[in-house]
N, C-alpha and C positions, 0 to 999 in steps of 0.2 A: 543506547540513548537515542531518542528521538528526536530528528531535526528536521526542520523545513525544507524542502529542494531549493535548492539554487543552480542555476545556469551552468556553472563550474562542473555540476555531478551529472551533467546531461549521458556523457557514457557510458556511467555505469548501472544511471537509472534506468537508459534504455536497453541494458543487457539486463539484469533485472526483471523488467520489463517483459521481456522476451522468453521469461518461462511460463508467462500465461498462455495456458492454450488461445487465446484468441488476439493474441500479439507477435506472432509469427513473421510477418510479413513487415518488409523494412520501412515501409509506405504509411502502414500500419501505428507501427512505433511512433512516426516521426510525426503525426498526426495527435495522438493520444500525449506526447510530450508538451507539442504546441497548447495542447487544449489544457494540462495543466498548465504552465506559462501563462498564458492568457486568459484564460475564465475564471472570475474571482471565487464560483461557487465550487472549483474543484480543486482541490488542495492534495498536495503529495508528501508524503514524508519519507523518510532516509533512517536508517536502522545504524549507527556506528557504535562501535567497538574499537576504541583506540584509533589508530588510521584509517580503518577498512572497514568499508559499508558495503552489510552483509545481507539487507534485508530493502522492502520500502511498500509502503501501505499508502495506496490513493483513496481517499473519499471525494464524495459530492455531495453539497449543502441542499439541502432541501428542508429549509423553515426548520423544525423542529427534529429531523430527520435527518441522520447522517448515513449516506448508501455506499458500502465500503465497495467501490470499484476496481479496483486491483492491491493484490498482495504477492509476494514472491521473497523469497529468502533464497541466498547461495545456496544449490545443493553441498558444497561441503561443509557448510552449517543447518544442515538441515535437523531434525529433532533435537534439539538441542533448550527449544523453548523458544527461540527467538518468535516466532509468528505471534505466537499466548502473549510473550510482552509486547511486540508491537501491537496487538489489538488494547491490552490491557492502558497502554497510553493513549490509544485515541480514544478510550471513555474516559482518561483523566482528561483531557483537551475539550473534549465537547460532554462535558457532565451535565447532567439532564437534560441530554438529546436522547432520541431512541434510534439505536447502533446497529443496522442491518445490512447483510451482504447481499452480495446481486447473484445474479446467476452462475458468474464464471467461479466468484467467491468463497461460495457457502458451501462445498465441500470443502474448502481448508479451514474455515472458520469452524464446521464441526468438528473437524478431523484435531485442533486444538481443545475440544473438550470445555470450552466456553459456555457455562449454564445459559448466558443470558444473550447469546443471538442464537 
């Protein structure tokens, strides 16, 4: 299930986080959390299973265009489907937007087999 970030999940988003190749650096993180917290056009969500959030997909609004800025999922839930539904929900959230990944992205969004990014 899919749910909003809140401040409470700040740890585990930033671990998370941190299997983007270009969120490495701790400086990094804590910048890219801030910016969701505070930019109204950049939204985070949170992957849960019961207790335990396994996954978390960042977008950024842009007018009609939603640019999928970060994704990551637990490696020990990795293939498992989780990524496919987390995208699969932010097209239910933002339906009739057009849903595209960015650069760091869009090799796991192919790599889920998604006809439509």
């Amino acid at each position: 299930m899919l749910i909003r970030y809140k401040k409470a999940f700040e740890k585990i988003a930033m671990g998370l986080l941190s299997f983007m190749p270009n969120e490495k650096d701790i400086k990094k993180l804590q910048q890219t959390i801030k910016q969701y917290e505070n930019e109204e056009n950049w939204q985070l969500f949170l992957w849960k299973i019961e207790d335990d959030v396994i996954g978390l997909i960042g977008v950024q609004l842009k007018d009609q265009l939603v640019e999928i800025q970060h994704i990551s999922v637990n490696p020990s839930h990795r293939n498992q489907g989780v990524g496919k539904n987390m995208l699969k929900s932010i097209k239910q959230i933002y339906e009739g937007k057009t849903i595209l990944p960015n650069e760091y992205t869009a090799a796991f969004c192919e790599n889920c087999n998604d006809e439509e990014l």
